[in-house]
C-alpha positions as CSV (number, residue, x, y, z in Angstrom):
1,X,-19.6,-0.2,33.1
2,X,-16.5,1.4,31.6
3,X,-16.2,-0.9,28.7
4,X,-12.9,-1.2,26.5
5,X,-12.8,0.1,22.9
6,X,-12.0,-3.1,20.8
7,X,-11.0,-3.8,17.4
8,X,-13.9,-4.4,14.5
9,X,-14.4,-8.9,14.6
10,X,-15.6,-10.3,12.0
11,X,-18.6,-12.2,12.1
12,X,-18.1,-15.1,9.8
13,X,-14.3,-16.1,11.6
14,X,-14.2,-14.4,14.7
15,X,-11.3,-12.9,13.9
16,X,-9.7,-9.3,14.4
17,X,-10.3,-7.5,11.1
18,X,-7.1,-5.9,10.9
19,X,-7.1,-4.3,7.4
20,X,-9.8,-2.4,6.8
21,X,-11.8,-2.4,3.0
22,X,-14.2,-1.0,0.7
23,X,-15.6,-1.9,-2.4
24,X,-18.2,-0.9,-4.5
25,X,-22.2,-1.5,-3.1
26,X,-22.6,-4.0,-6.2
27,X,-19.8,-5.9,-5.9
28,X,-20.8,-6.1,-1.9
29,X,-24.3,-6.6,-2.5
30,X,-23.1,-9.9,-5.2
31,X,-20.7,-11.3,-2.9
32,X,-22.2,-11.2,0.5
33,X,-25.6,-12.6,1.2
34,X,-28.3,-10.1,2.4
35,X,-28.6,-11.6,5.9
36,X,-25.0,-10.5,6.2
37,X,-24.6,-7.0,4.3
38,X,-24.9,-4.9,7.6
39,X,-22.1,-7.3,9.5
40,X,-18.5,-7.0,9.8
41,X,-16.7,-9.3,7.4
42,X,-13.0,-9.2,7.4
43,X,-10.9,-9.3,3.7
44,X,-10.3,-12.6,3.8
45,X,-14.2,-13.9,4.4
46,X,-14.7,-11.5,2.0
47,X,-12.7,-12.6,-0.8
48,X,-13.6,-16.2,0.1
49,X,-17.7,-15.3,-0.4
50,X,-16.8,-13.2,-3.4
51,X,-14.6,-15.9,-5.3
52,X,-17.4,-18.6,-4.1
53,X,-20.2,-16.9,-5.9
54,X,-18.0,-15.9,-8.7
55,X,-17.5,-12.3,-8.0
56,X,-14.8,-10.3,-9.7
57,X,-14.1,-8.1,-6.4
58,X,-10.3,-7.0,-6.6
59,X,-10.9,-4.7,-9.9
60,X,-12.3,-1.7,-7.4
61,X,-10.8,-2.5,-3.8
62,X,-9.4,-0.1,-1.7
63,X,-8.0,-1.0,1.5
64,X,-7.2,1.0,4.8
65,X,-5.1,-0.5,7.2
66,X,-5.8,0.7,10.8
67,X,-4.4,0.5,13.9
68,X,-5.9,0.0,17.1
69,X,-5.1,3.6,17.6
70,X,-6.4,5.2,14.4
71,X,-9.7,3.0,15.2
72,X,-9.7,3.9,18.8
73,X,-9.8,8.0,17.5
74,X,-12.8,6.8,15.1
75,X,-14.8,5.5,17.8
76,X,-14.5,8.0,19.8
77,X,-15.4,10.8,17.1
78,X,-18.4,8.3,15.8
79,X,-19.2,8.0,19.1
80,X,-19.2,11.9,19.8
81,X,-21.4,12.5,16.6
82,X,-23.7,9.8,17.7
83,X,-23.9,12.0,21.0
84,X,-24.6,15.1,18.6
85,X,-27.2,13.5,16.5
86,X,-28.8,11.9,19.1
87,X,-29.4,15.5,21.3
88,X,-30.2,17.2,18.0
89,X,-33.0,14.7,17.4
90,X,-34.2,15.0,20.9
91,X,-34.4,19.0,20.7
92,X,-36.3,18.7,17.4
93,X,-38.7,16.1,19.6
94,X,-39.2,18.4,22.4
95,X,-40.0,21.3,19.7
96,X,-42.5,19.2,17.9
97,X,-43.9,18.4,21.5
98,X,-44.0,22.3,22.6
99,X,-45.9,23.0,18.8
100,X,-48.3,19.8,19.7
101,X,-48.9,21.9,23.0
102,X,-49.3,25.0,21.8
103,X,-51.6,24.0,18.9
104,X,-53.6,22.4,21.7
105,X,-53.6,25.7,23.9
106,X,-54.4,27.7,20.7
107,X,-57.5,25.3,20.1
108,X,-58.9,25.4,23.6
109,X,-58.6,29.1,23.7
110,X,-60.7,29.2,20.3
111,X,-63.1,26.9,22.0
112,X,-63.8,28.9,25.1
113,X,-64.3,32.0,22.7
């Protein structure tokens, strides 16, 4: 299934998050509860969370706005380093694997001496 690349939603509202933002891990970690910290949460979820638990959040904000081409480009690159990481860590499996084997072998051949 050839599946479109979509703009980031955010899971509170549903909405597109359209301008993207970061602020610092405390400030996150204050304003948005723990069962939420790895979701997407758009600005203005954000700032509502933030201002209902009586966070300070707009001392440290930086914001990124992003169009749906800029974001298509970063999923494709994530998406490409994914592909990296993911062969890297199955050539380091199948190494592991052939040491396994051969430390197996070795044995075997210590045995039958």
């Amino acid at each position: 299934m050839n599946r479109k690349p979509h703009r980031e939603i955010c899971s509170l509202c549903h909405e597109v998050s359209r301008i993207g933002f970061l602020v610092p891990d405390e400030v996150w970690k204050l304003a948005v509860h723990v069962s939420q910290q790895n979701d997407i949460i758009c600005l203005r979820c954000f700032a509502r969370l933030a201002d209902e638990r009586g966070v300070e959040w707009d001392k440290d904000i930086k914001f990124y706005p992003c169009s749906r081409i800029t974001q298509d480009k970063i999923i494709k690159k994530s998406r490409q380093y994914r592909e990296k990481e993911d062969y890297q860590k199955a050539i380091k499996k199948l190494k592991d694997i052939l040491e396994i084997s051969k430390g197996k072998v070795n044995e075997d051949n210590k045995k039958m001496d």
